[in-house]
C-alpha positions as CSV (number, residue, x, y, z in Angstrom):
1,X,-33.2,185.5,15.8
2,X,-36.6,184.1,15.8
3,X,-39.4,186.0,17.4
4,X,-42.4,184.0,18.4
5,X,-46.0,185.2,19.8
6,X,-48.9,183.7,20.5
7,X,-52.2,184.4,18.7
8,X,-54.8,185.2,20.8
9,X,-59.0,185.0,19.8
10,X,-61.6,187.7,21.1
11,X,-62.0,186.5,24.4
12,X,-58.1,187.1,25.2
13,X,-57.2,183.3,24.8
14,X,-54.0,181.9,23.5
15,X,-55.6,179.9,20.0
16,X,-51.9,179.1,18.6
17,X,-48.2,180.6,17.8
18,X,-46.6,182.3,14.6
19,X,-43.5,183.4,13.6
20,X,-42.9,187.3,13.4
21,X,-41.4,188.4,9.7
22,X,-38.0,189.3,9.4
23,X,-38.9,192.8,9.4
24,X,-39.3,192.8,13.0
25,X,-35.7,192.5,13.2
26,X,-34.9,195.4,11.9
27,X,-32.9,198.1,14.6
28,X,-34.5,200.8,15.7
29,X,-33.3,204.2,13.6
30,X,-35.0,207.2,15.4
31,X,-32.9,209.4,13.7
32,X,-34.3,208.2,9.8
33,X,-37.9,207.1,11.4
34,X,-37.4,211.4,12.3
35,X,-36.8,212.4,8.8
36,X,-39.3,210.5,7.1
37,X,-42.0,212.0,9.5
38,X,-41.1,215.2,9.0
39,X,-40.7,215.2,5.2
40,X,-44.8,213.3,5.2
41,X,-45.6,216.4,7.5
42,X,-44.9,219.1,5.3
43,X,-46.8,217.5,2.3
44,X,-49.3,218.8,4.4
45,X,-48.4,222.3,3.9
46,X,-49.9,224.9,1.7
47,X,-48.0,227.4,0.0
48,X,-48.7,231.4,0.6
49,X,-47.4,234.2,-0.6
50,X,-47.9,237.8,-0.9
51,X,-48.9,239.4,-4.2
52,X,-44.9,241.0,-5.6
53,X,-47.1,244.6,-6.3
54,X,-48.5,244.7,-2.8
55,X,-47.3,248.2,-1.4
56,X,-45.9,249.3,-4.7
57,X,-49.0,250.7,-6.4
58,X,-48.5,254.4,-5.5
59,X,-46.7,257.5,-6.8
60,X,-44.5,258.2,-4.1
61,X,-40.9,258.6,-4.5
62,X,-38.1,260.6,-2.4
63,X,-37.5,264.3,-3.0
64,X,-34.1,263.7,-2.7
65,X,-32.0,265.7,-0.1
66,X,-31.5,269.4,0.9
67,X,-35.1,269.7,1.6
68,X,-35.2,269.7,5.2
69,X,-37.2,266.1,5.4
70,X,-35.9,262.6,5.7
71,X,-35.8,261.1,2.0
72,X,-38.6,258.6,2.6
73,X,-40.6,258.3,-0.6
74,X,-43.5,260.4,-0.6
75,X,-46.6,260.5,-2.6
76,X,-47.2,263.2,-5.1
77,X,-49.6,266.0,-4.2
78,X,-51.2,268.1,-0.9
79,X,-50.0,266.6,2.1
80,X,-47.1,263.8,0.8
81,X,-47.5,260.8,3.0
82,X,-44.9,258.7,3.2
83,X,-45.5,255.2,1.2
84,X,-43.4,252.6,-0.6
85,X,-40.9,252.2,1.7
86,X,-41.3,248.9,4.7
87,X,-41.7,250.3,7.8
88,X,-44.7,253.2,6.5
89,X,-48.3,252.8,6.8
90,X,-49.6,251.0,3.5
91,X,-46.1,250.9,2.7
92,X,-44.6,247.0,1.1
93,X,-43.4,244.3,3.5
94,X,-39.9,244.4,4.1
95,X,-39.5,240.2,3.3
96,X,-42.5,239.0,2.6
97,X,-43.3,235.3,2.2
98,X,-42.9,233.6,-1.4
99,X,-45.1,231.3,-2.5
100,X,-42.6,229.8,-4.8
101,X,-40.5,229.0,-1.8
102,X,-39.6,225.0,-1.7
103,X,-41.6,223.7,1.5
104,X,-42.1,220.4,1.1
105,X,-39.1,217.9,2.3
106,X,-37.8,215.0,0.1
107,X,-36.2,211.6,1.4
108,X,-34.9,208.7,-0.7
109,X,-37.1,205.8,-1.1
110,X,-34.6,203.5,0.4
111,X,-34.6,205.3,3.7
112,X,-38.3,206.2,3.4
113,X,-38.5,202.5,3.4
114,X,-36.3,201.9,6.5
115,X,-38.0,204.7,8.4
116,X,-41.4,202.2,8.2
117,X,-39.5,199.0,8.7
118,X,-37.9,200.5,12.0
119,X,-41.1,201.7,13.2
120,X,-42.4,198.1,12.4
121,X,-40.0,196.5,14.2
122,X,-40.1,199.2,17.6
123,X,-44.0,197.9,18.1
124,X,-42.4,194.3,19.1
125,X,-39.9,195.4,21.7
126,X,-41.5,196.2,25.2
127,X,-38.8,198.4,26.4
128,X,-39.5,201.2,23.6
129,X,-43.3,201.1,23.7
130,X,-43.2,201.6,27.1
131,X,-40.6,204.4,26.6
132,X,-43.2,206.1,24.5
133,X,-45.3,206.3,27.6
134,X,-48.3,203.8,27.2
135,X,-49.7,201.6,29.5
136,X,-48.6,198.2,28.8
137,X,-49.1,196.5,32.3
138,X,-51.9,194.4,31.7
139,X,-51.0,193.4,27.8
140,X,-50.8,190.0,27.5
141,X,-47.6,190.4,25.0
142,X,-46.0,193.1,22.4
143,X,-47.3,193.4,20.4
144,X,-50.6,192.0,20.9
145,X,-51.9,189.7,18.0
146,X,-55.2,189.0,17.7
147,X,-57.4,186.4,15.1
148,X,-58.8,188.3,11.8
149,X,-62.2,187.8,13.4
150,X,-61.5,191.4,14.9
151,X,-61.5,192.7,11.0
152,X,-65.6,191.9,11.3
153,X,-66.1,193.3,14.4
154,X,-69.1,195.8,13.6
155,X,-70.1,197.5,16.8
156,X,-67.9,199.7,19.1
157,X,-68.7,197.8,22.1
158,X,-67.0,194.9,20.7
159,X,-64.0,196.5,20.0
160,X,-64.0,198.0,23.2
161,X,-64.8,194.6,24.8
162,X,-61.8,193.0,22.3
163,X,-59.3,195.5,23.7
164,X,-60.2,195.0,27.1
165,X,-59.8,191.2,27.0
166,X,-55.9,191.9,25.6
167,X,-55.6,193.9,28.5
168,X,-55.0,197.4,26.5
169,X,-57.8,199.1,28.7
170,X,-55.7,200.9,31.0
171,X,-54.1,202.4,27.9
172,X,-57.7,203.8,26.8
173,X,-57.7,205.1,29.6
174,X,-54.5,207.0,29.7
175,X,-55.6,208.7,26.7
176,X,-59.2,209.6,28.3
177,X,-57.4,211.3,31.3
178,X,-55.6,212.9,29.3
179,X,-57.8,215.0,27.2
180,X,-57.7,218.7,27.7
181,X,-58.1,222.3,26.3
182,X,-55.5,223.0,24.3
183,X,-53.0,226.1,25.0
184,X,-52.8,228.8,22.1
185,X,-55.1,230.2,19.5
186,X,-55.9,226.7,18.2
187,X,-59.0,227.1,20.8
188,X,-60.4,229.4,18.3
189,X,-60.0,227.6,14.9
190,X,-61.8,224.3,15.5
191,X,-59.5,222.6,17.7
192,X,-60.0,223.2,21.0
193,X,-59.5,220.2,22.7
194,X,-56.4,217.7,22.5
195,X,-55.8,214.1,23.6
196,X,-52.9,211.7,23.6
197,X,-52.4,208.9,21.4
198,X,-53.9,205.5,21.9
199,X,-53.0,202.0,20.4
200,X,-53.2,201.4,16.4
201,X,-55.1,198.3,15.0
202,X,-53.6,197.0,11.9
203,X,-55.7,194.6,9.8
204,X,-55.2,193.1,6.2
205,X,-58.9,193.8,5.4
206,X,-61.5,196.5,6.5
207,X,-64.5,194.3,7.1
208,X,-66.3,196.8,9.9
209,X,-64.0,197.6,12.0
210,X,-62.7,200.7,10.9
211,X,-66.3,202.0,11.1
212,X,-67.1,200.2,15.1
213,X,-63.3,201.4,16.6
214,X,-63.4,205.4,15.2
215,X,-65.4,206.5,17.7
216,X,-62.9,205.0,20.5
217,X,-60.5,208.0,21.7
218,X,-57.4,207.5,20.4
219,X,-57.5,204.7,18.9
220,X,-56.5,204.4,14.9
221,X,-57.5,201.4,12.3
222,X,-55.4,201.6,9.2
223,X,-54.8,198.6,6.6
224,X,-51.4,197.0,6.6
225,X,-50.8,198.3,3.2
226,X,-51.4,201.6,3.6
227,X,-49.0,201.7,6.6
228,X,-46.2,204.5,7.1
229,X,-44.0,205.8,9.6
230,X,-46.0,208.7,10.6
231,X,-48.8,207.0,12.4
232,X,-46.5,204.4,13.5
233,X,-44.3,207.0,15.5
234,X,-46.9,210.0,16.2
235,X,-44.5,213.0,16.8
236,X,-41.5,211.3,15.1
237,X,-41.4,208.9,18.5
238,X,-41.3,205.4,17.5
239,X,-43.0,202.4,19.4
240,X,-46.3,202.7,19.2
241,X,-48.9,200.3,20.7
242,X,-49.7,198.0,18.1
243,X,-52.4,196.0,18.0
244,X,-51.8,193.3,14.5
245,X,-54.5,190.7,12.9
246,X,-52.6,187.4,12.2
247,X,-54.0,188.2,8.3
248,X,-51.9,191.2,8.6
249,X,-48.9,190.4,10.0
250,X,-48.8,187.3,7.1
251,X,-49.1,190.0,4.6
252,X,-46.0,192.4,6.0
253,X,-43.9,188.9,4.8
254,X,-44.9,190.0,1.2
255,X,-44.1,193.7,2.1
256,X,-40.3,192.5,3.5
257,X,-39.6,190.7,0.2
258,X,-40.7,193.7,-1.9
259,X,-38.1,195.6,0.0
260,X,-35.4,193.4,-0.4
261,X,-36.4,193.4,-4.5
262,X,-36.4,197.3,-5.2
């Protein structure tokens, strides 16, 4: 099927109509858009381990039995602590963490690919963005397409002006009201606050705006190229609010038939 939507200028008026790519058609997956997420998560992750000689640099060793002790090793001379052994003071950790354990998550580049076309495709359907729990009663359509002229935009108060004439105020707001201290010792290690997640501005070319929208709460900016499941579906929850520059959307066309060639 078809999808139309209406391209709309700065002001919030309708300037014309375009066709949406086939990628838009593609059915929602949560449970691949889930994996891929996850596996670009732990890329994050840095390996730790604990040296294999921690707790074993010491003399001690059991007595054996018939002594009248428990056989816990023992260092040599006055006195005999125990050592060696997990469980004793300055003895080695029982299992400790390797850093040559595998961490990081693979996923075929097939359903890698899948993963971002699904997410794609859940920013067009009302029903799931709304599901994700933003505030979409004033948006003039999912999702919202706007004229590349919001690629120039240089000044946060026009961006802020741009989203409030496409009616996506209420959802800057949403995020705003919800800000708050975060629970656990994250307070303590330079993230004390937390927000939720706003809309996401896709553009073909970074001509400003990236610089004029990152000081809006919650709100993202990332080139259509560089897009990818995770900050399409925060928290492995597809159907984000999207907003897309006509440039952009033209350009996911050329991203659809490059997945239907590898």
């Amino acid at each position: 099927m078809v999808k139309t939507r209406k391209i709309f200028d700065l002001t919030g008026k309708p300037i014309g109509k375009m066709r949406l790519p086939k990628i838009f058609d593609t059915p929602l997956r949560p449970d691949v858009i889930k994996r891929a997420v996850l596996a670009m998560q732990s890329h994050s992750f840095q390996r730790q381990g604990r040296n294999p000689m921690a707790g074993k640099k010491t003399t001690a060793e059991s007595i054996g039995v018939g002594h009248g002790v428990s056989r816990i090793p023992r260092t040599k001379g006055p006195g005999g602590r125990a050592a060696l052994a997990p469980g004793t003071v300055g003895g080695r950790a029982a299992h400790p963490p390797k850093s040559e354990k595998r961490i990081w998550k693979a996923i075929p580049k097939k359903e890698k690919r899948l993963a971002l076309f699904s997410a794609i495709a859940a920013t067009s359907s009302k029903k799931i963005v709304a599901a994700r729990g933003h505030s979409i009663e004033d948006v003039r359509q999912i999702p919202p397409i706007v004229t590349s002229e919001l690629e120039k935009l240089k000044k946060t108060k026009d961006v802020e002006e741009a989203l409030i004439n496409l009616g996506i105020l209420s959802d800057i707001y949403r995020v705003k009201e919800s800000r708050k201290i975060r629970a656990g010792k994250g307070k303590m290690r330079g993230r004390k606050m937390r927000h939720a997640v706003g809309p996401l501005i896709v553009v073909a070319e970074d001509e400003g705006i990236m610089k004029a929208a990152r000081n809006i709460m919650g709100v993202d900016v990332i080139n259509v190229n560089n897009l990818n499941a995770e900050i399409l579906a925060p928290g492995t929850h597809a159907g984000r609010l999207t907003v897309w520059t006509n440039s952009a959307v033209e350009k996911l066309s050329e991203l659809y038939c490059e997945g239907e060639k590898a």
